[in-house]
N, C-alpha and C positions, 0 to 999 in steps of 0.2 A: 574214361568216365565221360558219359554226355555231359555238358555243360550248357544249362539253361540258358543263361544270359549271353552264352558268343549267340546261341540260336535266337535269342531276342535281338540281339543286334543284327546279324545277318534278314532278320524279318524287318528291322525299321528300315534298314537298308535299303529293302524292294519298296516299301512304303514312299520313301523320299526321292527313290527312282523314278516311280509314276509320276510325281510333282514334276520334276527337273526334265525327264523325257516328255513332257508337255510344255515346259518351256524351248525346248530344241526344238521340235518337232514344228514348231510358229515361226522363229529363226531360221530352220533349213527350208521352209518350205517358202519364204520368201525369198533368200540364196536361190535356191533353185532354179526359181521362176525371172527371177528380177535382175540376179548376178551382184547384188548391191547388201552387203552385211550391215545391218542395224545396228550399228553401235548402243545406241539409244533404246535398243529394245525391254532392257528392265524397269526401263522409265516409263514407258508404255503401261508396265507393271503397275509401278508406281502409283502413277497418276488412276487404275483402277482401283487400285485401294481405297485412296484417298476416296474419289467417288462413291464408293463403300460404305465406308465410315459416315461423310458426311450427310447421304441420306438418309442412312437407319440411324444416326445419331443424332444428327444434327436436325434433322427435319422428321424425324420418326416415321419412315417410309419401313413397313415391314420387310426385314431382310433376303426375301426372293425374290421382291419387286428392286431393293437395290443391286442386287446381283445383274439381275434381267438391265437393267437400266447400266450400269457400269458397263457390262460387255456392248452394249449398243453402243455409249460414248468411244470408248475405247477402240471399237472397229471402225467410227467414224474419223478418231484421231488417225488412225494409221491411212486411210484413203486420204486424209489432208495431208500429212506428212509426206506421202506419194506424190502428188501434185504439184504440192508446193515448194516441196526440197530435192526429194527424189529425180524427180522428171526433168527438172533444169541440169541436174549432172550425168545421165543417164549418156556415156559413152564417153565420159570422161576418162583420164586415168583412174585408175580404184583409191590413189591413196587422197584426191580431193574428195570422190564419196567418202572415206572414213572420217573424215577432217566436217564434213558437214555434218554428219550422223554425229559424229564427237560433239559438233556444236549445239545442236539442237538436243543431247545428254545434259550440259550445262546450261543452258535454258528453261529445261522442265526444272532441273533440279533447283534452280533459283524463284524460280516461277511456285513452283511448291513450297520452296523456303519462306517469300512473301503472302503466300496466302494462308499458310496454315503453322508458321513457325518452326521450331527445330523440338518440339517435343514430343516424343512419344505416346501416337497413341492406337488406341482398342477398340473391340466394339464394345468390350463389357461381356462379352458371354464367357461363362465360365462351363464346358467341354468337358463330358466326362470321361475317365478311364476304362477301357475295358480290358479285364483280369482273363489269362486264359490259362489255367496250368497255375505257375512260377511266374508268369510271364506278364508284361502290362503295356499296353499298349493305346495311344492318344486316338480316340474316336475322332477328332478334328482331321488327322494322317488317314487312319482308314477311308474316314469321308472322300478327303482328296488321294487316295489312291485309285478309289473308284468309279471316280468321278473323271480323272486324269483317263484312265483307260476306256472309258466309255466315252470320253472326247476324239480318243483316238482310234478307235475302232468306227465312229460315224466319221472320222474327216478320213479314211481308210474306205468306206464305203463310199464317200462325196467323190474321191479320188478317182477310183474304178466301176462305178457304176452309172454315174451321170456323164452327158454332154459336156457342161464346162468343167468338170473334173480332167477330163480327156484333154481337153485343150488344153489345161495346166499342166500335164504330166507332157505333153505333145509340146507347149513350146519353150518347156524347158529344157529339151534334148536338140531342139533346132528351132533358132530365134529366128533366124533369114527365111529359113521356107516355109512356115506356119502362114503369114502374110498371104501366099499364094492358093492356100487350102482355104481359103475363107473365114481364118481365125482373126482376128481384129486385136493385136497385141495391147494397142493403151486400154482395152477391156478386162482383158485379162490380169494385166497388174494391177489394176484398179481393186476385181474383185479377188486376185493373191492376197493386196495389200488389208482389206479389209476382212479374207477369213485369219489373216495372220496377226492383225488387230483384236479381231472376236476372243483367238485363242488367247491373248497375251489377257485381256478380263478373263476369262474363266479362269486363267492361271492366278489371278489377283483375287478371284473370290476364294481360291483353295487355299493362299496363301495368309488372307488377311486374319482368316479364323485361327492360325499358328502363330501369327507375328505381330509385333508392334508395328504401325506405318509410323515414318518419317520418312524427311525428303533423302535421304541417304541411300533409301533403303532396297535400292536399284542396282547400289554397288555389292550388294553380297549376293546377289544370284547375276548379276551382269558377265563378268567375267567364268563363272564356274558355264554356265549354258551356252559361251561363247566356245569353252573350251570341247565341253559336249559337243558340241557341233562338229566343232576340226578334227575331234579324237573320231565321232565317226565317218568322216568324210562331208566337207560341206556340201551342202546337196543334196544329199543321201541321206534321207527323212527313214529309213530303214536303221542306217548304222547309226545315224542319232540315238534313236530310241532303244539301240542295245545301249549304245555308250552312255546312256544315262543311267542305268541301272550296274553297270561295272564303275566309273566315278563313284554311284554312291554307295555300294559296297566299301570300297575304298576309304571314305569317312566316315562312314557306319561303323565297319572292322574293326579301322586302325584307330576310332577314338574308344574301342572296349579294352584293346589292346594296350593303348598307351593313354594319352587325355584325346578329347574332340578336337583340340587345334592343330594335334598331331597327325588326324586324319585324314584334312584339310592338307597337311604337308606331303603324306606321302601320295595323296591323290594328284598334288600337282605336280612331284617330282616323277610321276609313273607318268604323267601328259609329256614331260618334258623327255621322256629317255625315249616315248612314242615317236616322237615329231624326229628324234633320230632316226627310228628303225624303219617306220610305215609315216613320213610326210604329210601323205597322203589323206592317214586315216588308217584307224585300226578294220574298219568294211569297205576302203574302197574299191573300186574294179576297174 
């Protein structure tokens, strides 16, 4: 017998896929290019919410103009964060990068705790459902599903069809000889670090329209887009973007099948039996 509702789930599933492969996709392509994993990357999130929130609500900026304006700050924070933190450890061992990246995770997160408190909040817009069949599904998710793919088919196009796309994709395969071709490497991470900023706002406008912002709220997609990454190979902005859509099948499924926490469990216990079989990544080469 068909069953509606596994097919509504398997459908929110692709839905939350497109979110989640848009937060990898900013992640690996900074990996990539820079060799230096962002710990701090959900904070990034974070803090464009907040921005979000505070000017359509707080100042009554109508909400495309704070979208537009979020992703700005947000690309700008991550070129400061390059500079400032980044660039000083750049050749160090990896676990003092994780350790600064760590640090500047609990900095925003207190940094946001002092300026906006620990409460929960919204923009107030009330998002309606759309009914398809049996089936019900959150215009807010459609929004950002397509929204997420149309992010990622232009940074797909920026990639392979322009000049500095070419040098990103060029010297993240060879850091030493790029120098010699007339690439100028502190340009390149500079503008890595700020389309990888852009992305991380546009991921905060998809997200603010489904969620509450607090300052916490870094850690529930922090760790799952981290692991997006590994499951598909870091660096590989290709197998991200499958592995985000197999994870979120994975909690989509298993919370129809059993509750949502459960699906959250058996997603991470499939990351963890991975990292046995394929190290590497379930795409790498």
């Amino acid at each position: 017998m068909f069953d509606t509702f596994l097919l509504e789930s398997v459908i929110n599933g692709i839905l939350l896929g497109g979110v989640l492969a848009l937060l990898a996709l900013g992640l690996n392509l900074i990996f990539g290019v820079i060799d230096v994993v962002w710990i701090c990357y959900a904070e990034l999130v974070m803090i464009g919410m907040y921005a979000i929130w505070w000017l359509h609500v707080y100042y009554g900026v109508p909400l495309p103009g704070a979208i537009v304006s979020a992703v700005m700050v947000v690309a700008l924070m991550g070129v400061l964060l390059h500079r400032l933190v980044i660039e000083p450890v750049l050749g160090k061992p990896p676990i003092n990068q994780l350790l600064v990246t760590g640090g500047v995770l609990f900095f925003l997160q207190a940094a946001a705790t002092l300026a906006f408190g620990i409460e929960f909040r919204n923009l107030g817009l009330r998002m309606p459902v759309v009914e398809f069949g049996d089936m019900f599904f959150s215009f807010a998710r459609l929004l950002a599903f397509g929204t997420a793919l149309a992010g990622v088919l232009l940074l797909w196009l920026f990639l392979t069809r322009s000049y500095l796309g070419t040098a990103i994709r060029a010297i993240s395969q060879d850091r030493e000889i790029m120098p010699l071709m007339g690439v100028d490497p502190r340009r390149i991470y500079l503008i890595t670090s700020a389309i990888g900023g852009g992305m991380a706002g546009v991921a905060a406008s998809l997200l603010v329209l489904q969620y509450d912002v607090h300052p916490a709220i870094g850690l529930s997609f922090g760790p799952i887009t981290f692991m997006i990454c590994v499951m598909g190979g870091l660096g590989n902005m290709l197998g991200g973007f499958l592995a985000a859509f197999v994870f979120a099948q994975f909690i989509s499924v298993g919370g129809y099948f059993f509750q949502i926490e459960w699906g959250y469990v058996i997603a991470f216990a499939f990351f963890i039996a991975m990292m046995f079989i394929r190290p590497k990544g379930l795409f790498s080469r």
